[in-house]
C-alpha positions in Angstrom: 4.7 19.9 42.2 5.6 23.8 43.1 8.3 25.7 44.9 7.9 27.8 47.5 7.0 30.8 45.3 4.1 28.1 44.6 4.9 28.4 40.9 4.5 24.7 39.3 8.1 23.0 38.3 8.4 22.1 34.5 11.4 19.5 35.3 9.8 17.3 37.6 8.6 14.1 38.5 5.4 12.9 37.7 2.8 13.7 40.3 0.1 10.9 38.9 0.1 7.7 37.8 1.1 7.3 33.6 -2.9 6.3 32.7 -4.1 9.3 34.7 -2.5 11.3 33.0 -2.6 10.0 29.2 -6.4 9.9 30.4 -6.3 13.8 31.1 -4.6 14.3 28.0 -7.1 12.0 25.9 -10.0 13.9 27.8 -8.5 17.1 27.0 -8.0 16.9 23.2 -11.9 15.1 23.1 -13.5 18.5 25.1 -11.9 20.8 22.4 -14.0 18.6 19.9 -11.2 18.4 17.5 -11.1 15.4 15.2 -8.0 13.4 15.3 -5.5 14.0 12.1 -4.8 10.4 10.6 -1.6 11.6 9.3 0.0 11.0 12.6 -0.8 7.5 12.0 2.0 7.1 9.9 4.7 8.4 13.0 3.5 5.6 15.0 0.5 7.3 16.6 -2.9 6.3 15.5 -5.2 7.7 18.4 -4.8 10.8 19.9 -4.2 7.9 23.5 -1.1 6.4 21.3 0.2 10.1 20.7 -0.3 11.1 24.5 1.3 8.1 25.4 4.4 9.1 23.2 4.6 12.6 24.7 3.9 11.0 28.4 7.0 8.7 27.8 9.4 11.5 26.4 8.7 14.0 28.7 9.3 11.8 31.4 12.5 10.4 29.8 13.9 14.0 30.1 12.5 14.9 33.2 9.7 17.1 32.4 6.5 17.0 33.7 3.8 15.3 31.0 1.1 17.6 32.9 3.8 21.1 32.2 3.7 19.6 28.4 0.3 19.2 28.5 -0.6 22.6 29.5 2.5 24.4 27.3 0.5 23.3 24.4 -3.0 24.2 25.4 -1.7 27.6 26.7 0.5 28.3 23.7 -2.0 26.3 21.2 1.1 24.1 20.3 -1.4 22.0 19.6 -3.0 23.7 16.6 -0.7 21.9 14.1 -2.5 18.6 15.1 -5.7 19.9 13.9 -4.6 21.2 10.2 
């Protein structure tokens, strides 16, 4: 979703179904080749699906788009703590 500046809206909606997405995100982390860090396990998210599907639920419950999450941390590398 985008406003007329076509600029892409962080509180939004989501524009795709929740599996298309958690796919994207699944997909995502599996291209970059990292190995998934078991120490997440222990928060509740075993597989890097369970821990999309955790930050596909909260964004949503506060009205961000998952896909603006998604991309904050590939843009920003917030990512890089899952990987140490």
């Amino acid at each position: 979703m985008t406003n007329a500046a076509g600029q892409r809206l962080i509180m939004s909606a989501p524009t795709a179904s929740r599996s298309e997405v958690i796919d994207e995100m699944e997909d995502a982390w599996d291209q970059a080749g990292y190995s998934y860090p078991s120490a997440l396990a222990a928060g509740g998210a075993p597989t890097i699906r369970d821990f999309a599907s955790i930050v596909y639920d909260e964004a949503v419950a506060e009205g961000v788009s998952p896909r603006a999450g998604l991309r904050a941390g590939h843009e920003g590398d917030g990512l890089a703590a899952l990987r140490r």
